[in-house]
gemmi code that builds the backbone of each chain (N, CA, C; Angstrom):
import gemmi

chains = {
    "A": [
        ("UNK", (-2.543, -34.069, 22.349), (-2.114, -33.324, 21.151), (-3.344, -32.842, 20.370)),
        ("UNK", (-2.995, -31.311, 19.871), (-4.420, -30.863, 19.591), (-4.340, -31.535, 17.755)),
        ("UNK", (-6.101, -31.551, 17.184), (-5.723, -31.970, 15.754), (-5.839, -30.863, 14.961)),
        ("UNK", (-4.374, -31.050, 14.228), (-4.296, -29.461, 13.318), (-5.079, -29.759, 12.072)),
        ("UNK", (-6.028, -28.910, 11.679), (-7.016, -28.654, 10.685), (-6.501, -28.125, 9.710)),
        ("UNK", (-5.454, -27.381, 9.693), (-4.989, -26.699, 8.467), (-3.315, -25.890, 8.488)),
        ("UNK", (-2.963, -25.756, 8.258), (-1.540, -25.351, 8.051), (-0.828, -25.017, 6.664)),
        ("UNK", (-0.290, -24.228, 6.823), (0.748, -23.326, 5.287), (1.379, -22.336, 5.618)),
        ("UNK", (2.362, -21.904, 4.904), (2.983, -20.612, 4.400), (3.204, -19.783, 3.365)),
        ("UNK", (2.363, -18.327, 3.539), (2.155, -17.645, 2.243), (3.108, -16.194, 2.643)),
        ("UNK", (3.741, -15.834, 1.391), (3.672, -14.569, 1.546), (3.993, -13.666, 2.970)),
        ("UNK", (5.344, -14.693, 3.596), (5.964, -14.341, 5.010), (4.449, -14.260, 6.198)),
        ("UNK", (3.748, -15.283, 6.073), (2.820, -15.635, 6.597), (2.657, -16.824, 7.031)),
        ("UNK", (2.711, -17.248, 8.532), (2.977, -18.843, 9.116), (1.313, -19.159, 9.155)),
        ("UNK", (0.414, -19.963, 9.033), (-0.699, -20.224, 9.414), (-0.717, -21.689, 10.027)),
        ("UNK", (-1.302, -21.622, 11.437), (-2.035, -22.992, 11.558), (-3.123, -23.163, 12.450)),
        ("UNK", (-3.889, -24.080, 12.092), (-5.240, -23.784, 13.030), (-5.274, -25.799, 13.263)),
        ("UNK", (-5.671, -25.210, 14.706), (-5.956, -26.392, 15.127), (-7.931, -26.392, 15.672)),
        ("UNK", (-8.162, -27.563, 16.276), (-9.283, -27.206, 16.897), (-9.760, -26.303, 17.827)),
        ("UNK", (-8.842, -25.778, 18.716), (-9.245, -24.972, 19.398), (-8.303, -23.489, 19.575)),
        ("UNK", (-7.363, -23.472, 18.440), (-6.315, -22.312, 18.583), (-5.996, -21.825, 16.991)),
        ("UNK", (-5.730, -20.836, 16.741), (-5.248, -20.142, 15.943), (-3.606, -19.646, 16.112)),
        ("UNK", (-2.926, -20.293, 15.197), (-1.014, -19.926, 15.505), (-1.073, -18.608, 14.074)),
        ("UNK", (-0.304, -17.606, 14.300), (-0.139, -16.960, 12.927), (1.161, -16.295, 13.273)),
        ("UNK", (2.116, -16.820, 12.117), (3.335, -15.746, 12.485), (3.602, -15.425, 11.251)),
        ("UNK", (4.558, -14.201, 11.660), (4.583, -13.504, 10.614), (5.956, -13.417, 10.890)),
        ("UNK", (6.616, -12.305, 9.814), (8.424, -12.060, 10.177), (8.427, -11.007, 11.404)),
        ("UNK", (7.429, -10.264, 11.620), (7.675, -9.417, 13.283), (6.832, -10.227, 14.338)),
        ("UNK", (5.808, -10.787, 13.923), (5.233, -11.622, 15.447), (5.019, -13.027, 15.225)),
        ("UNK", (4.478, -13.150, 16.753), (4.338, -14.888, 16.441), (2.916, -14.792, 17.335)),
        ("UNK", (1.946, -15.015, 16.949), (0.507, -15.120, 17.506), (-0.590, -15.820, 17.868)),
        ("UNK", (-0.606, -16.292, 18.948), (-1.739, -17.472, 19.380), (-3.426, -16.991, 19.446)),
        ("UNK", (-4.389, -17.687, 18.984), (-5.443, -16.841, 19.004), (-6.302, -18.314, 19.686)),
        ("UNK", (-6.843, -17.987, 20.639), (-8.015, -19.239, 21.696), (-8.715, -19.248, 20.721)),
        ("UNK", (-9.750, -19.777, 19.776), (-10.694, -19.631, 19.016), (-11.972, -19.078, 19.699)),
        ("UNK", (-12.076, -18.979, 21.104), (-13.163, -18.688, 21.641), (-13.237, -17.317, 21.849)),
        ("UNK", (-12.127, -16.968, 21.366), (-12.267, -15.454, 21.319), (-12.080, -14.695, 20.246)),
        ("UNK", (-12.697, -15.620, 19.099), (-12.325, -15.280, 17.609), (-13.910, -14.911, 17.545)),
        ("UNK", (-14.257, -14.361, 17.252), (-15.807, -14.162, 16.835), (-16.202, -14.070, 15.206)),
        ("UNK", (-15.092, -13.506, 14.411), (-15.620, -13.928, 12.759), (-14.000, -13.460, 12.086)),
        ("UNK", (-14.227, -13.959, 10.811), (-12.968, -13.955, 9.718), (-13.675, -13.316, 8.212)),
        ("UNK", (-12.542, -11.985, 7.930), (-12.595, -12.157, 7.031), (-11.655, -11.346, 6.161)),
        ("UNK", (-11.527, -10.999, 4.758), (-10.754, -10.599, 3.564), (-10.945, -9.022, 3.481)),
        ("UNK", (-10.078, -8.528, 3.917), (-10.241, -7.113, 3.161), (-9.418, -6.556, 2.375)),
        ("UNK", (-9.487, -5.713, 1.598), (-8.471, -4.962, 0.266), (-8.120, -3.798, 0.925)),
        ("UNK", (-6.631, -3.650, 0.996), (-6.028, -2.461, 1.816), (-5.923, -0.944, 0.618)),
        ("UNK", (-7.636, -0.732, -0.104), (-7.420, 0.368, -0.621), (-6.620, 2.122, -0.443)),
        ("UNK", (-6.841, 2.410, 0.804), (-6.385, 3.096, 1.280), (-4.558, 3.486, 1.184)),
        ("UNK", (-4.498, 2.401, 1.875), (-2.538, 2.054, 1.443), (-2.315, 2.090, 0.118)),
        ("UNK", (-3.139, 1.138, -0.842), (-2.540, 1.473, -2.051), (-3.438, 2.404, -2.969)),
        ("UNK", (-3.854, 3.548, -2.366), (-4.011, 4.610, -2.909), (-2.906, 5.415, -2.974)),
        ("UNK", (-2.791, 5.533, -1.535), (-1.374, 6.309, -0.972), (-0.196, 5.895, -1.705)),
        ("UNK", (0.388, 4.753, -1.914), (1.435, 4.018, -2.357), (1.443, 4.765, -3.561)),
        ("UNK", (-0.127, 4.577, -4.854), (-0.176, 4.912, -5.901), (0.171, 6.471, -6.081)),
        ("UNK", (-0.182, 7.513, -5.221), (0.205, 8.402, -5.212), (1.645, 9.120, -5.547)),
        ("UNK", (2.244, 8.222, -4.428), (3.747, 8.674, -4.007), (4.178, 7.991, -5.381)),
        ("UNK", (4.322, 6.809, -6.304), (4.675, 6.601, -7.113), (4.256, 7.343, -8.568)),
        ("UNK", (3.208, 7.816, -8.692), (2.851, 8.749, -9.327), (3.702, 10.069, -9.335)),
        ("UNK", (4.044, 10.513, -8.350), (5.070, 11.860, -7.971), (6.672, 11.409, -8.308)),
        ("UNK", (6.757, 10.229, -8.214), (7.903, 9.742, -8.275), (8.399, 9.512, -9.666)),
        ("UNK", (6.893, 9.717, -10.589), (7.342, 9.277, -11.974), (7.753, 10.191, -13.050)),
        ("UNK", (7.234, 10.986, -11.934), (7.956, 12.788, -12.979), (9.058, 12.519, -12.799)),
        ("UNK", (9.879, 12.046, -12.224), (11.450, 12.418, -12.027), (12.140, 12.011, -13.121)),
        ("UNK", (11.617, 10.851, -14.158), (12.531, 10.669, -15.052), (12.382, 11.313, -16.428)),
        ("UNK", (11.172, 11.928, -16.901), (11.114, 13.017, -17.920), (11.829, 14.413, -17.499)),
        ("UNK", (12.343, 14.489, -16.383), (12.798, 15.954, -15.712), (14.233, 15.515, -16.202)),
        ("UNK", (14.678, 14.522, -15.614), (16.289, 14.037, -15.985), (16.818, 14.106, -17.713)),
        ("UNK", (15.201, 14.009, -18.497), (15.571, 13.730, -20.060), (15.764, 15.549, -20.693)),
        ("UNK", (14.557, 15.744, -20.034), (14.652, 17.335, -20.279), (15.984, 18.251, -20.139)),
        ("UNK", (16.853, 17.829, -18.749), (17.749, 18.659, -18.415), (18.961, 17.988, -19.642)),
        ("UNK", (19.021, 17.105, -19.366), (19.596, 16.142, -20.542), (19.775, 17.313, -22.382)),
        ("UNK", (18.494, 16.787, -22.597), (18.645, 17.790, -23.664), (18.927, 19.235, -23.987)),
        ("UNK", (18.730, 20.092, -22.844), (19.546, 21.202, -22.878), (20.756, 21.490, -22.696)),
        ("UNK", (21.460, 20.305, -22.009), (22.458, 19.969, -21.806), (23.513, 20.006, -22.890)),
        ("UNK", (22.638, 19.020, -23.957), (23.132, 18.504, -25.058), (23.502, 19.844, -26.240)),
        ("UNK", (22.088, 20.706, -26.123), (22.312, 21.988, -27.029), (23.062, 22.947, -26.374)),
        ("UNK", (23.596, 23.050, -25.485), (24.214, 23.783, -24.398), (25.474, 23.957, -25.197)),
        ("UNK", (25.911, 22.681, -24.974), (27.185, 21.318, -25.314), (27.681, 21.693, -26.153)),
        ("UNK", (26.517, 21.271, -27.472), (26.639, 21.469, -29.145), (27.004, 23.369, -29.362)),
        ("UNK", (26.314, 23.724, -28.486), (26.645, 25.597, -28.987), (27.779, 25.867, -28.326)),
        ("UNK", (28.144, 25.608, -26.891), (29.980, 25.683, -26.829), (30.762, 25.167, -27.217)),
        ("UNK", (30.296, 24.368, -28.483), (31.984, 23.719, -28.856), (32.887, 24.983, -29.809)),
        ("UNK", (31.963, 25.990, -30.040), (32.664, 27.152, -30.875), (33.677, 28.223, -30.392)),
        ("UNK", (33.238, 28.387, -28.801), (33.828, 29.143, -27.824), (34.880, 27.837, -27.029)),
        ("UNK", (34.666, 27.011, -26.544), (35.784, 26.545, -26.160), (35.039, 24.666, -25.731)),
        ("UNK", (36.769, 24.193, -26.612), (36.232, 22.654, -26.720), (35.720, 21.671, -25.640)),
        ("UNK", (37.119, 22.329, -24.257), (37.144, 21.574, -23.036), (35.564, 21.675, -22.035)),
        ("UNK", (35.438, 23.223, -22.229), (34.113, 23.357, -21.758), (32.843, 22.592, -22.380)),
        ("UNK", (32.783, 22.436, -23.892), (31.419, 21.482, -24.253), (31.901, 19.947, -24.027)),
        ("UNK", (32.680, 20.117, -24.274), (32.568, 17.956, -23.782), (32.585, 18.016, -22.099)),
        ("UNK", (32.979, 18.712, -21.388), (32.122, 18.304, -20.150), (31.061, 18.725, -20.304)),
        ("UNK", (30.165, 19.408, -20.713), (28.779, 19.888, -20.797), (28.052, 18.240, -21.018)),
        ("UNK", (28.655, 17.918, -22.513), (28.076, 16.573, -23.327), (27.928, 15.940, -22.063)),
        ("UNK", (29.233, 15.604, -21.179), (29.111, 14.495, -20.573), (28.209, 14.580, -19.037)),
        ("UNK", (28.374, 16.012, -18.789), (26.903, 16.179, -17.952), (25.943, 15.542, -18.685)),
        ("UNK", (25.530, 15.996, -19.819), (24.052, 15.192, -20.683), (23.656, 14.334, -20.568)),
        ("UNK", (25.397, 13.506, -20.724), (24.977, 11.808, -21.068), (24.885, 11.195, -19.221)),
        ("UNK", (25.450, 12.042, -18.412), (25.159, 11.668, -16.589), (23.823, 11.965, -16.471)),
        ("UNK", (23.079, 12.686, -17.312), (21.444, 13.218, -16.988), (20.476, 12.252, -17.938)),
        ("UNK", (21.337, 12.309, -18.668), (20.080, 10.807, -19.500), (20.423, 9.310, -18.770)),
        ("UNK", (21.355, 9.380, -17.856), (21.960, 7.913, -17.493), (20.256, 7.943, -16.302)),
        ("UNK", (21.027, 9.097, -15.377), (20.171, 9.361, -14.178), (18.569, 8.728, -14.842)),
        ("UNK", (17.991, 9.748, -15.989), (16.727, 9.750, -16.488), (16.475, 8.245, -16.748)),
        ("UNK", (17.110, 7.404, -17.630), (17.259, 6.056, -17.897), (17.090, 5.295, -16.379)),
        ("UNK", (17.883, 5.349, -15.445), (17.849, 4.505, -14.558), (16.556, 5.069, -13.922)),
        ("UNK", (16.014, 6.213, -13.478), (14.584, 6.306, -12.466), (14.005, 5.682, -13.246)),
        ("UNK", (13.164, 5.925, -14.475), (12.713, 5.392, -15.609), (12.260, 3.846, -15.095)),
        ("UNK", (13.467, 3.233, -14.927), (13.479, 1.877, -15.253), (13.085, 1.276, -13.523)),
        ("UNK", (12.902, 2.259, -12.765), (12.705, 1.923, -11.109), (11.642, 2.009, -11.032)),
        ("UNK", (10.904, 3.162, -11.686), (9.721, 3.560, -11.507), (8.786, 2.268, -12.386)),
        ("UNK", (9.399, 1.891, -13.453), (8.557, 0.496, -13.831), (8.359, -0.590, -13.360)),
        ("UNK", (9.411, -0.782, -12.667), (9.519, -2.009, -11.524), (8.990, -2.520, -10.059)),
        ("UNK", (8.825, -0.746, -10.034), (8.300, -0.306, -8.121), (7.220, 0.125, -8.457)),
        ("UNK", (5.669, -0.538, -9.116), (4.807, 0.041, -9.569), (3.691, -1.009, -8.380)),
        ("UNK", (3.163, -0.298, -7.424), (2.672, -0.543, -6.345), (1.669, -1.584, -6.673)),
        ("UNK", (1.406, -2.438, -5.559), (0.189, -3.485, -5.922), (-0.517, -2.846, -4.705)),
        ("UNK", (-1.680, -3.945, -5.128), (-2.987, -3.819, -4.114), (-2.762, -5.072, -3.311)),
        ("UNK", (-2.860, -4.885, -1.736), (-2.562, -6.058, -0.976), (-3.899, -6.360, -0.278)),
        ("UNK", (-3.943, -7.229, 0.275), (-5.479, -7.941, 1.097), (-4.765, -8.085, 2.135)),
        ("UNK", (-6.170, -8.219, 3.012), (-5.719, -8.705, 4.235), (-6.221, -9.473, 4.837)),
        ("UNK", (-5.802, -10.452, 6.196), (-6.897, -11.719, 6.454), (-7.203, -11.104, 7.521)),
        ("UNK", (-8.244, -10.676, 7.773), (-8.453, -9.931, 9.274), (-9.496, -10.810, 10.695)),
        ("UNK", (-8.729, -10.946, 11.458), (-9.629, -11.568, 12.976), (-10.192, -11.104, 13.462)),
        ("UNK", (-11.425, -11.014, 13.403), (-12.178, -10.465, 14.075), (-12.427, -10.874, 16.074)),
        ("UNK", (-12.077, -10.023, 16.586), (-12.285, -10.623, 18.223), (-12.657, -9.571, 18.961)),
        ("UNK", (-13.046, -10.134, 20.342), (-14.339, -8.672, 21.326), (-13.073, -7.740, 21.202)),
        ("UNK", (-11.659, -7.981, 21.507), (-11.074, -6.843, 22.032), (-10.599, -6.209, 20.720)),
        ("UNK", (-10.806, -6.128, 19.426), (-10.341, -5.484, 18.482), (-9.782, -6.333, 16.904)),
        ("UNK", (-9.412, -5.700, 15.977), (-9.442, -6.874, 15.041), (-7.832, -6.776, 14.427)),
        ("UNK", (-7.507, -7.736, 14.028), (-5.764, -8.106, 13.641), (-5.726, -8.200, 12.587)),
        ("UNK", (-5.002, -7.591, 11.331), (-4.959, -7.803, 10.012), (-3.656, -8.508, 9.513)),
        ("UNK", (-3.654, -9.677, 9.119), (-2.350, -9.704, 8.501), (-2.325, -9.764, 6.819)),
        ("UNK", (-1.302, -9.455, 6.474), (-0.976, -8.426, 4.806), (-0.775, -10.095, 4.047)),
        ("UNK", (-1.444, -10.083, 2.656), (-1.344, -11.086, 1.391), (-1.319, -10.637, 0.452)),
        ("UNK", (-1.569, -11.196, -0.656), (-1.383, -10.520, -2.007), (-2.316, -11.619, -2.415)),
        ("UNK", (-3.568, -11.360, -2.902), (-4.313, -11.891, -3.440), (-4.327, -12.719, -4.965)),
        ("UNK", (-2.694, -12.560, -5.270), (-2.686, -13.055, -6.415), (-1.207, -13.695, -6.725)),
        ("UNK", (-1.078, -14.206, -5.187), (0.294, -14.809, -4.873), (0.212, -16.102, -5.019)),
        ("UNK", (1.305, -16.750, -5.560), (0.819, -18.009, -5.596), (0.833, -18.840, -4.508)),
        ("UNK", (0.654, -18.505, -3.308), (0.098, -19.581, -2.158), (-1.328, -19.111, -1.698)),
        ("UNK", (-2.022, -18.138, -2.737), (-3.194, -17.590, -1.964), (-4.466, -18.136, -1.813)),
        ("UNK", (-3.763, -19.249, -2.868), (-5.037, -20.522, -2.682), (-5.348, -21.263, -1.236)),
        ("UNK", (-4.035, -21.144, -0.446), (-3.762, -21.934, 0.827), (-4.706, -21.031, 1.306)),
        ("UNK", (-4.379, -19.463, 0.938), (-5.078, -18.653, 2.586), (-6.723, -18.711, 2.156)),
        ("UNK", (-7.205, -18.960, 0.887), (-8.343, -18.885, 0.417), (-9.012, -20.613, 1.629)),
        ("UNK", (-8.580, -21.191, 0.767), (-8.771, -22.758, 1.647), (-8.656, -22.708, 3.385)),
        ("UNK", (-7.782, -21.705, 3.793), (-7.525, -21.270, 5.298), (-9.035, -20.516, 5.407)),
        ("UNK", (-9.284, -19.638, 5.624), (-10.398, -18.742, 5.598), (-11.679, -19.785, 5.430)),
        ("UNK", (-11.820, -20.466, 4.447), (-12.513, -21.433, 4.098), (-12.571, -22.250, 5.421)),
        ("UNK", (-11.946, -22.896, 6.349), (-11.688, -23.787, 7.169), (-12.428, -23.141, 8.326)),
        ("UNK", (-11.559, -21.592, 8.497), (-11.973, -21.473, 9.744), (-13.304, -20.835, 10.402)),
        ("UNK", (-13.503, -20.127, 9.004), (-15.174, -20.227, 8.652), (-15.928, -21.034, 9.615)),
        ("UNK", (-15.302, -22.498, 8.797), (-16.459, -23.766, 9.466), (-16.326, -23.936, 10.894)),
        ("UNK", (-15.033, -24.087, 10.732), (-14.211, -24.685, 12.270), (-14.832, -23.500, 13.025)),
        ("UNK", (-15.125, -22.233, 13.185), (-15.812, -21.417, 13.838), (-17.298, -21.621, 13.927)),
        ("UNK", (-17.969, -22.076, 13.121), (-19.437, -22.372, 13.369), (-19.900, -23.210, 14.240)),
        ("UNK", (-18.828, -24.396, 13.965), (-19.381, -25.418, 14.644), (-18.208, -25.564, 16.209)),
        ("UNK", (-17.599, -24.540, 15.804), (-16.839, -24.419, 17.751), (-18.019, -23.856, 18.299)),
        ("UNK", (-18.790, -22.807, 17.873), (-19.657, -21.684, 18.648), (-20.798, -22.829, 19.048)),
        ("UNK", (-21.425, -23.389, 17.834), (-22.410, -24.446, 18.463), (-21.927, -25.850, 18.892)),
        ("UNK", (-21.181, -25.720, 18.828), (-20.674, -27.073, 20.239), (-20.592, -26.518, 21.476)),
        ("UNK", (-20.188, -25.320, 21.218), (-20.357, -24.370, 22.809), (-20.914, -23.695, 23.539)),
        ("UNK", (-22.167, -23.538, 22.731), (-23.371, -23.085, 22.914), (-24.551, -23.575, 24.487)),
    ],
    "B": [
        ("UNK", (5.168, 50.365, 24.705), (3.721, 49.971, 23.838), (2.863, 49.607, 25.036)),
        ("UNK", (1.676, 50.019, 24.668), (0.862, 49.366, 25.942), (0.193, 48.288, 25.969)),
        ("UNK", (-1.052, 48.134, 27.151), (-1.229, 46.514, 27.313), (-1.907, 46.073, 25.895)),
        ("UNK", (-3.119, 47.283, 26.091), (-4.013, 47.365, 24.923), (-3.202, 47.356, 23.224)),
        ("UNK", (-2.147, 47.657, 22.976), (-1.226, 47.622, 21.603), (-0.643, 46.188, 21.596)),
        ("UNK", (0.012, 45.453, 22.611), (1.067, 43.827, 22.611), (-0.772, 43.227, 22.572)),
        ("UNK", (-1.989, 43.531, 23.313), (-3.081, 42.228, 22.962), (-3.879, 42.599, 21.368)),
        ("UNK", (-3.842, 43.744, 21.174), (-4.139, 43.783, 19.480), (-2.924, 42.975, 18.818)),
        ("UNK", (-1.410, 42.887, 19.249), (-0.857, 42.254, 18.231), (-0.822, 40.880, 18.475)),
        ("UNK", (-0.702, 40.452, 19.680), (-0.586, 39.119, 19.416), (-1.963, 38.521, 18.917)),
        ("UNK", (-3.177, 39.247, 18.709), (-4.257, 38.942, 18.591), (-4.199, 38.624, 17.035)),
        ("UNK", (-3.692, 39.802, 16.203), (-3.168, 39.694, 14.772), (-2.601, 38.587, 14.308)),
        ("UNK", (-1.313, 38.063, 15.256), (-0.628, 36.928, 14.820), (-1.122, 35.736, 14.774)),
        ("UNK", (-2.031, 35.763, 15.940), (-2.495, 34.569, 16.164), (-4.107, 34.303, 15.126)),
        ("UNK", (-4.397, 35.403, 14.646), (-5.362, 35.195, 13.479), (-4.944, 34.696, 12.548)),
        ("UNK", (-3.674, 35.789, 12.246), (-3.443, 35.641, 10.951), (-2.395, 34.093, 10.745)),
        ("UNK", (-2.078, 33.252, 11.899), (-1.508, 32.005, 11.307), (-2.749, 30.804, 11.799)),
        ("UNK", (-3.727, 31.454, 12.272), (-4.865, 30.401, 11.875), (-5.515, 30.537, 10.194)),
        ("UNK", (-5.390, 31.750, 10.158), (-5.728, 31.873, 8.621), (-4.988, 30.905, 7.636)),
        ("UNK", (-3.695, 31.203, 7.776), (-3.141, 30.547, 7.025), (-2.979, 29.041, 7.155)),
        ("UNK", (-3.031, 28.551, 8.433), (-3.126, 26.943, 8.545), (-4.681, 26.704, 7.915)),
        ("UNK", (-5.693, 26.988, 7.876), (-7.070, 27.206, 7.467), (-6.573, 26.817, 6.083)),
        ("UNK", (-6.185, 27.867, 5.756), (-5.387, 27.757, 3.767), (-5.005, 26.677, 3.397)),
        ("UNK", (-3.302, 26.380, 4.541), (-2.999, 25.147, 4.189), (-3.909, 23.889, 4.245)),
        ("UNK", (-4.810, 23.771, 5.022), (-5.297, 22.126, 5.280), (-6.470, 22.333, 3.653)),
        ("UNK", (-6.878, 23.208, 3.738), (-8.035, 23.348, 2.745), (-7.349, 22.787, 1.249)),
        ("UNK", (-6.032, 23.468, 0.968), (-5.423, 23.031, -0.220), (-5.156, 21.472, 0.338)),
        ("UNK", (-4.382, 21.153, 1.121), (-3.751, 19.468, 1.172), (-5.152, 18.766, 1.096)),
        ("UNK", (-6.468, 19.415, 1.595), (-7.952, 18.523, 1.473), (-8.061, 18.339, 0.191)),
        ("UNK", (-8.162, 19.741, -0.554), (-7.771, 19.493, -2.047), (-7.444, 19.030, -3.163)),
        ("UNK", (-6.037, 18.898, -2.622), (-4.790, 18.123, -3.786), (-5.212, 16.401, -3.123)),
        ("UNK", (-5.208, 16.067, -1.806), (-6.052, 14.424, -1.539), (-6.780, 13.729, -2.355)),
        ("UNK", (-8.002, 14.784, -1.899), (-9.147, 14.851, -3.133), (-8.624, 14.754, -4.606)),
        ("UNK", (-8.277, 15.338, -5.083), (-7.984, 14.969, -6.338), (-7.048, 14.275, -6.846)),
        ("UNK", (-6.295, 13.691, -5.774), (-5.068, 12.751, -6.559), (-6.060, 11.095, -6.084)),
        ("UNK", (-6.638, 11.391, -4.820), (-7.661, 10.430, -4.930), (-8.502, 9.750, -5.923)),
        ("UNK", (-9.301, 10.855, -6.565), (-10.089, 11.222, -8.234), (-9.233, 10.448, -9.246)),
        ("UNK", (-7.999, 10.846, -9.516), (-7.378, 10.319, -10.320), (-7.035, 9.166, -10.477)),
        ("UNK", (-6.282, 8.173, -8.717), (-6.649, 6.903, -8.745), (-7.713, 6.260, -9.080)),
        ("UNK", (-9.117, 6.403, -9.108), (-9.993, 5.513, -8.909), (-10.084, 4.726, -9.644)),
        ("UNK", (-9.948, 5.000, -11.401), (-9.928, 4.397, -12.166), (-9.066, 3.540, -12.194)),
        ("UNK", (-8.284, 3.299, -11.661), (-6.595, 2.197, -11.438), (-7.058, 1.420, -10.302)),
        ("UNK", (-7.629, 1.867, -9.366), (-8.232, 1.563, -7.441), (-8.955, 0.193, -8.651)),
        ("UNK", (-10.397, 0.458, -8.803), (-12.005, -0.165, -9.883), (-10.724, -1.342, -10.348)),
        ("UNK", (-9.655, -1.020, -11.617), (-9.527, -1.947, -12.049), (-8.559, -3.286, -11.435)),
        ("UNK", (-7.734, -2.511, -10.448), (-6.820, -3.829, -9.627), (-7.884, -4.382, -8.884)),
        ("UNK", (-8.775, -3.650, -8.520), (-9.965, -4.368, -7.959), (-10.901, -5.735, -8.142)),
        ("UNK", (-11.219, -5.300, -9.743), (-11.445, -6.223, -10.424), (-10.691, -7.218, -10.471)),
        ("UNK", (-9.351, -7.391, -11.246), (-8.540, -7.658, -11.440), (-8.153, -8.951, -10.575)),
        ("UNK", (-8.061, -8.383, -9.080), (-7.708, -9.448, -8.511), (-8.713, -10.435, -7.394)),
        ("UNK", (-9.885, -9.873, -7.472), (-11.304, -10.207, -6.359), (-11.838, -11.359, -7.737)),
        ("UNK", (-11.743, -11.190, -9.254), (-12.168, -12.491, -9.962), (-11.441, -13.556, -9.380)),
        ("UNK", (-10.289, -13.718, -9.465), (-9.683, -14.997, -9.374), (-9.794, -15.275, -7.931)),
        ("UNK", (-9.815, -14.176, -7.005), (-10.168, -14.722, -5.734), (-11.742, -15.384, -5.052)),
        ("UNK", (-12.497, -14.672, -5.657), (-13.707, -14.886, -5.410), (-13.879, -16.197, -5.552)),
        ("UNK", (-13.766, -16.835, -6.875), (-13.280, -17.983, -7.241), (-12.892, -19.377, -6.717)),
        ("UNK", (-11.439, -18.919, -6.300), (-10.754, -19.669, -5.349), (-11.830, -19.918, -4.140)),
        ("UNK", (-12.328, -18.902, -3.408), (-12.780, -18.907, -2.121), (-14.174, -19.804, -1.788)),
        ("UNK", (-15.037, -19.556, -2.806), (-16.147, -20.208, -3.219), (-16.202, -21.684, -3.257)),
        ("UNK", (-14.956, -21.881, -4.377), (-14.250, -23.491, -4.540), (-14.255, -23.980, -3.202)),
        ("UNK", (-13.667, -23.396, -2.171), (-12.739, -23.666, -1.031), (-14.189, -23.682, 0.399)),
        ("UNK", (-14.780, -22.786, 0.109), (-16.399, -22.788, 0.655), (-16.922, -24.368, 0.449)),
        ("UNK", (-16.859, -24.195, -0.857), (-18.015, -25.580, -1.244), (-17.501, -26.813, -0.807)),
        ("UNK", (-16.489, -26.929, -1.131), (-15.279, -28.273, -0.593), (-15.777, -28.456, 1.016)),
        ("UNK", (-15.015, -27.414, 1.570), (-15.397, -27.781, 3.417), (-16.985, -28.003, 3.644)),
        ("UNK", (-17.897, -27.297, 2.762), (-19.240, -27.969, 3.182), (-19.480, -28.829, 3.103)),
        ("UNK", (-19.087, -29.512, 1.893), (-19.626, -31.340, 1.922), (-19.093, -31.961, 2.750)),
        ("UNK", (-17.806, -31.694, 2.883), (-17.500, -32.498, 4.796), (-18.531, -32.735, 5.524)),
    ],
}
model = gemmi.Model(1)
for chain_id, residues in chains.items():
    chain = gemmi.Chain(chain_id)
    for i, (resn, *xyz) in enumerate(residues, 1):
        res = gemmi.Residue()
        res.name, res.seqid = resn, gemmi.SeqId(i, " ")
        for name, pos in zip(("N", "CA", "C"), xyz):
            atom = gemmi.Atom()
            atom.name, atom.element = name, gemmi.Element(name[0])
            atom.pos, atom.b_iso = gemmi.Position(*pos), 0.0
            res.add_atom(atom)
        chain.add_residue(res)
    model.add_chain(chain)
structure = gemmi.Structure()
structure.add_model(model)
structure.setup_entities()
């Protein structure tokens, strides 16, 4: 039985490292890594993605001053046909109040769905490198900090024991 | 129409929608660029933001496994 050095779960992230293997699963894979074919570890910030992310949410945030706008013309629309005919401005109104609902609810999505910046723990190995996704400010990220930390060592001293 | 009139035109078409793909990529390089620009200042501060408390952590977590 191999001795496991470290083990946790962060952030739909399985980790365990033993002496001579790396286990990592995630919710789409499940991944064995030989350590001898790990050559280095480390942290990167997936700027790129959440540039992009920031973008698309940025575009996304016009949508609820557009909903208030139509809203209010709506409303004076509304208010100036009630002279010509009643039935016609109260559905107008109540278009208004369906366009400030609309405006109200993106509003309140767009505050909620306001993109983070994610990290990643990346493996470095000869045939290419594996990133898996964290949140650097999750509360198990102390585990992957202390993980990284481990295998650091546990990699130094595999290479010179094998040397 | 002759041979010489269909290779002047398809010659036209085929300029004139490299031209315009030319146009398009130049603007989407553009608008990238500058919605890029506009993040950075948000990019710098989640940056900050979240590499203090990690740095932190990691260092802690460094020093610990060395004295082993």
């Amino acid at each position: 039985m191999e001795n496991i050095l470290s083990q946790f779960t962060a952030d739909n992230l399985e980790i365990k490292l033993t002496s001579e293997k790396l286990f990592i699963n995630t919710t789409t894979s499940n991944e064995t890594f030989a350590l001898r074919s790990v050559n280095g570890i480390g942290v990167v910030d997936l700027v790129d993605e959440y540039n992009k992310a920031l973008t698309l949410w940025k575009s996304q945030k016009g949508a609820g001053p557009v909903f208030y706008v139509f809203a209010v013309i709506f409303v004076i629309w509304g208010i100036w046909s009630f002279s010509s005919s009643i039935g016609l401005a109260i559905f107008i109104l109540l278009m208004a109040a369906l366009f400030f609902r609309m405006g109200y609810v993106q509003t309140e999505k767009n505050k909620n769905n306001e993109p983070k910046l994610m990290s990643a723990v990346r493996i470095m190995m000869s045939g290419g490198n594996r990133d898996f996704q964290f949140d650097k400010t999750g509360i198990k990220s102390g585990n992957v900090a202390e993980f990284v930390a481990k295998v650091e060592s546990t990699l130094t001293s595999y290479h010179k024991n094998n040397e | 129409m002759g041979f010489w009139n269909t290779f002047v035109k398809v010659w036209q078409v085929r300029t004139s929608i490299k031209i315009q793909e030319t146009l398009e990529d130049s603007y989407r390089v553009a608008k990238e660029n500058a919605e890029t620009q506009a993040n950075i200042p948000k990019i710098i501060d989640e940056l900050n933001k979240k590499n203090e408390s990690w740095d932190e952590k990691i260092t802690q977590h460094r020093k610990k496994t060395d004295k082993k």
